[in-house]
N, C-alpha and C positions, 0 to 999 in steps of 0.2 A: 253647727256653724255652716252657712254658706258657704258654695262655691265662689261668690262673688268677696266675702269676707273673708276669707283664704287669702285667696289673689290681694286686694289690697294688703295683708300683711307681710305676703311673700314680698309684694314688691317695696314698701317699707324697709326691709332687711334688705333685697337685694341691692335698693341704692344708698345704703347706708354701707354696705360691703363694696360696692363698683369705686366708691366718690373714693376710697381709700387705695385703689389699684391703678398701677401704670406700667409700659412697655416701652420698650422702644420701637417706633414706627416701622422702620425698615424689616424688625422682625417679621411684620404679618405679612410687608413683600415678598420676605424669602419665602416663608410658605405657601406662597397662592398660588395653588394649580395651574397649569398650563390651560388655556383655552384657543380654540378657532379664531384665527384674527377678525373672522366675518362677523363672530356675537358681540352681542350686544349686549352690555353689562351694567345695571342700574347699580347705582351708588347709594352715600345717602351724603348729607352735610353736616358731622356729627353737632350734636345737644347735649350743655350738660358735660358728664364725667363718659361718656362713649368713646368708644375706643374711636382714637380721630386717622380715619382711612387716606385723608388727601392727599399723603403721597403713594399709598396704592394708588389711587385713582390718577394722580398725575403718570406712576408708571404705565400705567394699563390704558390711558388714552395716548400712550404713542403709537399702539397697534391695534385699539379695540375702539368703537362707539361707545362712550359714557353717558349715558343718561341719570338725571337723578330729578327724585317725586317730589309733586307738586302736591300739596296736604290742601285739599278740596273742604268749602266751609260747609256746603249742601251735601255731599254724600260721602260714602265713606272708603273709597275707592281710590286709589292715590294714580297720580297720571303722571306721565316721564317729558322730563326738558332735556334737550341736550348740550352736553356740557363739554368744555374745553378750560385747560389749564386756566389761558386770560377769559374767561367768559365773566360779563359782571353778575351781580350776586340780590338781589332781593329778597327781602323778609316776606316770608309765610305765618303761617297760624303756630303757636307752640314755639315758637323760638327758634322755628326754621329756616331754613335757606334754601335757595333753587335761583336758576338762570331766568334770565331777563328774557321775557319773549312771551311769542305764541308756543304755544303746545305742541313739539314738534316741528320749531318752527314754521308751521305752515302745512306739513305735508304730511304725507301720512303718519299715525298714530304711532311711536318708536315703540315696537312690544319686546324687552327685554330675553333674553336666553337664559341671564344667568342676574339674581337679585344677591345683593349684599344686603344684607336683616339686622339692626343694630335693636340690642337687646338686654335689660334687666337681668336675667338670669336663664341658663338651658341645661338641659340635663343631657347623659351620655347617647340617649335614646331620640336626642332635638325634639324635644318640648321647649318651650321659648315660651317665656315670659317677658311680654312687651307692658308699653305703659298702659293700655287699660282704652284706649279707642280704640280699638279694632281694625286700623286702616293699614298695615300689614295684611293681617290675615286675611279679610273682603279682599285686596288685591291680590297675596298669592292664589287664592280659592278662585278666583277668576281668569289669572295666568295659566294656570294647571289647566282649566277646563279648555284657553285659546290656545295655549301650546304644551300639550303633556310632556315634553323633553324639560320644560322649564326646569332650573334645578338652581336651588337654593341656599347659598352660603350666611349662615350667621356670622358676626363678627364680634367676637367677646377677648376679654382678657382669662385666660385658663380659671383663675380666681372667682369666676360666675359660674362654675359648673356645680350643679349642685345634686342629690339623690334624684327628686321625687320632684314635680310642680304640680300646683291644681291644674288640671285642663278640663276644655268641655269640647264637646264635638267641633262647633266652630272656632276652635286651634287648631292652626298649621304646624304641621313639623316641618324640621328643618333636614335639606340633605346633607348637611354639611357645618361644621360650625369651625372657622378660620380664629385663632388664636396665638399667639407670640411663642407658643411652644409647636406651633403645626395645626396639618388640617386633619380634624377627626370627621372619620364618615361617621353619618347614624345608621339610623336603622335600614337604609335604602342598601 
């Protein structure tokens, strides 16, 4: 069986297991590590059964730069808007959402510190099993290379953790995977 046919079933089961899980929000507040008020922390706008981060994000933008991706129709690289509490809200590609504007508004490129990763299924070791575009992975694989500190939080409900996922070399691991019971390091 393919690698690619793997993956499709894995993620089959994984959203068939996530649509069935919930928290409470404030939990994944209490766990999220302290960071430098100067970084800069990319979000996402949850999709779907994801674990919905907004009032992380409302916490973490009273002292931190929020940004969150813009899902590009031509390449596969996702690009950061910056975000506030009242910021309005536009549809993207996939049933997205992101801030009204230019890209940064205007000024230089906002290259995150630290990305929030919403995800299908991860194992102990942060393999991360996404939806199957690759526009995570092209973006962390390119943040690594402009800032090697980058370090990466997934965001799951504990109930996504699972042994084993297919991977292929163009999968990112994750350094960190944020869930309603705590933050687990991986392999870093």
């Amino acid at each position: 069986m393919s690698i690619a046919t793997r993956k499709d079933q894995a993620r089959d089961r994984a959203r068939a297991l996530r649509a069935g899980l919930s928290a409470n929000a404030n939990d994944f507040v209490r766990y999220w590590p302290g960071m430098e008020p100067s970084a800069i922390i990319a979000g996402y706008w949850p999709i779907n059964s994801e674990v919905d981060i907004r009032p992380l994000l409302q916490r973490l933008s009273e002292s931190h730069t929020i940004v969150l991706p813009v899902t590009p129709r031509d390449r596969l690289r996702l690009s950061f808007r910056r975000w506030t509490p009242d910021a309005a809200m536009e549809a993207g590609p996939f049933g997205t959402q992101h801030p009204v504007g230019e890209l940064s508004d205007g000024a230089d490129p906002l290259v995150p510190d630290v990305v929030l990763v919403p995800l299908l299924a991860f194992t102990r070791q942060g393999d991360r099993l996404g939806y199957g575009g690759g526009y995570y992975d092209a973006t962390l694989a390119g943040l690594k290379t402009e800032k090697p500190s980058l370090r990466t939080v997934g965001v799951a409900y504990a109930g996504q953790m699972v042994k084993v996922l297919p991977t292929e070399k163009t999968d990112m691991q994750l350094d960190h995977i944020l869930t309603e019971n705590g933050l687990i390091t991986t392999h870093v």
